[in-house]
N, C-alpha and C positions, 0 to 999 in steps of 0.2 A: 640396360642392367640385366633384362633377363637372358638377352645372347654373352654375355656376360658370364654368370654363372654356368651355363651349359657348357662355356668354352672351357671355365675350370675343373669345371665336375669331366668333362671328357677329356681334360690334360689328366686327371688324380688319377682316372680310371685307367689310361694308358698308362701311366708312370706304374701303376699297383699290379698292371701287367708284364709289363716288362720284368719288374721285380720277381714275380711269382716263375715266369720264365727263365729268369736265371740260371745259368748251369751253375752244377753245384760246385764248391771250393774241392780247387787240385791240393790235395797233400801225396807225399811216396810211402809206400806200402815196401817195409824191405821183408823178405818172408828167407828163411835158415831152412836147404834140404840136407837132410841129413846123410842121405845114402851118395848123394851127387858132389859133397863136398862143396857146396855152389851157394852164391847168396842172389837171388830174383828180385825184382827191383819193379814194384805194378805201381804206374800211373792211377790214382784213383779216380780223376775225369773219363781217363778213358777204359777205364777197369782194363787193362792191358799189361805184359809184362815189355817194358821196354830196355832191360836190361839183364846180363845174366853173368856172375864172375865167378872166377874159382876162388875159393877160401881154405881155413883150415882142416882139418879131418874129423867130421861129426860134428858139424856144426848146432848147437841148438838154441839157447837161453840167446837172445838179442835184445839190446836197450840200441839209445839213444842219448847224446850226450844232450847237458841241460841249454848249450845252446845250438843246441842242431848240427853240429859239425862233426860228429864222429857217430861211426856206427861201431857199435861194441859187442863182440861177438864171441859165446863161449864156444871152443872148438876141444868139446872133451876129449876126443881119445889125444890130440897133442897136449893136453894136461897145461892148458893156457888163454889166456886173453888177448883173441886179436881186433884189433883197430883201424876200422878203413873211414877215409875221406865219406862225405857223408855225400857230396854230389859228383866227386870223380870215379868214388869204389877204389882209389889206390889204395895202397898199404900203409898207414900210417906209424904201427909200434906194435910192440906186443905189452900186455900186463900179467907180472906173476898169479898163479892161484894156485890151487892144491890139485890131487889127478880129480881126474873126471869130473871137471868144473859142467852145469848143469842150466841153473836159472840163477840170474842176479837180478838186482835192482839199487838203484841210485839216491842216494839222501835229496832229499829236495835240493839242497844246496849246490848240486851236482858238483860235489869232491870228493865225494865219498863213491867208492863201489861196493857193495856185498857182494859175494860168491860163494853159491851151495857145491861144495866139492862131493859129489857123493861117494867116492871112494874111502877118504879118513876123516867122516865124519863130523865135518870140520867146516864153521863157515868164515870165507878169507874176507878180512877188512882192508880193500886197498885203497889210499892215495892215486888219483889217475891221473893228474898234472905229473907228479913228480916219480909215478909208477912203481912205489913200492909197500910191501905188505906191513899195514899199521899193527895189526892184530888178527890172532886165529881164534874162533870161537869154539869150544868144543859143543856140539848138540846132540841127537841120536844117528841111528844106523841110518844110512843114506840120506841127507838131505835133499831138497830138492827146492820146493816154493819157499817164493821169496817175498814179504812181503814190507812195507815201510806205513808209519803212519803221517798223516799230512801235515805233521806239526816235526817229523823228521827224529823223536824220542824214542821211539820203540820200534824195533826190527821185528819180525816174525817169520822163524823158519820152520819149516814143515820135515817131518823127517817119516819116509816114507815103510821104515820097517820096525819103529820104534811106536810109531802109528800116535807121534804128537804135533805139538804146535808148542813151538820153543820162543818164549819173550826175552826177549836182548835188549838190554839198556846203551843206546848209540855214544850215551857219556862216559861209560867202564866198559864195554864189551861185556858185562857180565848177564848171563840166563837169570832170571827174575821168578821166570811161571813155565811149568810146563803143561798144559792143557792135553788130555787124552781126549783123540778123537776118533773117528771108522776105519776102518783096515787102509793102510797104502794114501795115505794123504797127498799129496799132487804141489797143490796152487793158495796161494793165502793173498788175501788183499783187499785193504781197508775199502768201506765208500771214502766218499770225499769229505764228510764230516769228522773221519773218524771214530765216529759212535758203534761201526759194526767191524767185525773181517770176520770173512766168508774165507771158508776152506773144503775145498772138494774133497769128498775120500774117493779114490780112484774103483779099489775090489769091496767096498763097504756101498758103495753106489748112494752115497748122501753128500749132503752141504751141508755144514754146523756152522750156523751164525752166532760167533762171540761178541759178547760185548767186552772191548780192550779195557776198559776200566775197570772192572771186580773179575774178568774173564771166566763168566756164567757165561751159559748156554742162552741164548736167545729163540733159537729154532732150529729147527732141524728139518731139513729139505729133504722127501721125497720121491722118487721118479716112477712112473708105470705108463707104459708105452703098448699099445693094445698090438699084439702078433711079435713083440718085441722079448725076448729071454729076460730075466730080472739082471743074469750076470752079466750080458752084453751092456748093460746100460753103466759108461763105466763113466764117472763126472771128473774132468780135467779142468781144460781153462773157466776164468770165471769173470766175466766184466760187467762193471756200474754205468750207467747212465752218471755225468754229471750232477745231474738235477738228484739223485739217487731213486729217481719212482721204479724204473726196470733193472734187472739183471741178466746174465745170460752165462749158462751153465755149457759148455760143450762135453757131451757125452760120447765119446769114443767111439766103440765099434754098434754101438746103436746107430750112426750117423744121423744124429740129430742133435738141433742145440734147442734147449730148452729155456724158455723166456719166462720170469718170473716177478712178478706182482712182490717189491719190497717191503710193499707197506702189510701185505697179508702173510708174504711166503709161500704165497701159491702157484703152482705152475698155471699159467694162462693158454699158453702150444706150445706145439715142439714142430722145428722148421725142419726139414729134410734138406740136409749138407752133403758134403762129399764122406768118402769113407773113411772110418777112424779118426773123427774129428779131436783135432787134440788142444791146440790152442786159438785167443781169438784176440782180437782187438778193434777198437771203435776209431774210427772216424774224430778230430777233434771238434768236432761239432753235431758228432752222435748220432749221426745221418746214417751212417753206413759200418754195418759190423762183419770184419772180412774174418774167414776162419782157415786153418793151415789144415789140410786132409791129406792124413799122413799114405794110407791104403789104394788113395784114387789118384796122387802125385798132382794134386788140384787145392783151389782158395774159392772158395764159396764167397761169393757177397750177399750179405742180407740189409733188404732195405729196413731199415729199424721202424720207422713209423708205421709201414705195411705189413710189417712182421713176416715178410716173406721172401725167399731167395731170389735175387734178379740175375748171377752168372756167375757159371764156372769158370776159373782162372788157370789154365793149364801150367805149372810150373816145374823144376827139376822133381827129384825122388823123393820121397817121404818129407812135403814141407813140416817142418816141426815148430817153427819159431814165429813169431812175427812181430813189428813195430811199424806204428804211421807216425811224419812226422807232424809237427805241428804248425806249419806253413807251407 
């Protein structure tokens, strides 16, 4: 009985090793250079770029279709929506938007597209099955962030020279609330409860946490970085933890992203990235937060539990965009 036990207790213990060895889950990393016209395609196992195409002209805002099969790409200065295969990179369609289509994002449902035109002002409602324009929204001067809530009822568009946060009912297309927030607004995007959306101000160098149901102010985010200018510290991209406990703020020409404590609103560090950090995204199992460094033509990975950088990703010219997918 007792060589029994030991033989179990030393199968458990090997099995909880092996486990703990595990390489981590491969998903693709698609990153938009903007100057190269080019879309980079990183293995996230082997943090490597193993692919590279050519695309539209000015590539930036990138989704993901809802079931993985299209990569959906705003290529502003051609004033449209293009669609590639999600595992061959071919061409698949193009979708109407307005000029200088920017950041979009997708209804849960994935049939719906938004599109921040920041040329007229204007955010396009498309149909992406059947590719055409359901409705235009009018918002402020340059839109840009895009945000959706997890229940798929409220839109939120950030309009970067009007300096708000526009509430869009997804049943009318109609603006609802206009929320005033810090100069040059970026990025807007719920946690997963939908209880908050964070909005960067880009030249205001803050975060304003609303809460979507009376759209009060909840907090307001801070940044100060020691040897760092107050104006370099400019806040862009902005991502949740599933769970909601962390956030992460990428601050521009500071080249740092900054991790933040949700339950306090405190900054806890600030990770040293590549230069002009502009956008980021998670890992779907929150492991790994890669970031687009427009300045250093490089993808920073940050290990998220260690809170610290493990490798630059050398990719085409001013990476600006990014998406991972979720398999």
């Amino acid at each position: 009985m007792l060589f029994l036990k030991s033989a179990l207790s030393a199968a458990a213990a090997g099995a909880a090793m092996a486990l703990m060895s595990a390489p981590a889950m491969a998903y693709t990393a698609y990153i938009t250079n903007e100057k190269d016209n080019t879309l980079s395609v990183i293995d996230t196992e082997k943090l490597e770029v193993i692919k590279t195409v050519k695309i539209g002209q000015r590539p930036r805002g990138v989704v993901l279709s809802k079931d993985g099969k299209w990569v959906i790409v705003c290529t502003s200065d051609d004033n449209i929506i293009q669609v590639y295969d999600a595992k061959t990179l071919e061409f698949v369609k193009l979708l109407p938007s307005g000029p200088d289509p920017e950041l979009q994002i997708l209804h849960p449902d994935g049939k719906i597209l938004y599109v921040a035109n920041e040329d007229d002002n204007l955010v396009t409602v498309i149909d992406i099955e059947q590719g055409k324009v359901i409705s235009d929204v009018p918002v402020g001067v340059e839109p840009e962030g895009m945000g959706i809530s997890p229940d798929g009822k409220v839109l939120v568009n950030t309009s970067e020279t009007t300096n708000m946060a526009h509430f869009i009912d997804t049943t009318t297309y109609k603006t609802f609330d206009n929320i005033l927030v810090d100069s040059r607004p970026r990025v807007a995007i719920f946690n997963a409860e939908g209880t908050q959306l964070w909005v960067s101000s880009e030249i205001g160098g803050t975060v304003t946490v609303i809460n979507p149901a009376d759209r009060k102010q909840i907090a307001k985010i801070n940044f100060e970085i020691q040897g760092i200018a107050k104006e370099a510290i400019q806040p862009v991209g902005v991502r949740i933890t599933k769970d909601g406990k962390k956030a992460f703020v990428a601050l521009g020409p500071a080249n740092r992203v900054a991790i933040i404590d949700v339950a306090t609103f405190k900054v806890e560090k600030y990770v040293l990235v590549g230069q002009r950090v502009w956008q980021l995204y998670l890992t779907p199992d929150d492991k790994l937060l890669f970031t687009t460094n427009g300045a250093s033509n490089d993808v920073t990975v940050v290990d998220v539990a260690a809170e610290k950088a493990i490798k630059s990703i050398k990719t085409g010219r001013y990476p600006w965009g990014v998406v991972i997918s979720k398999d």
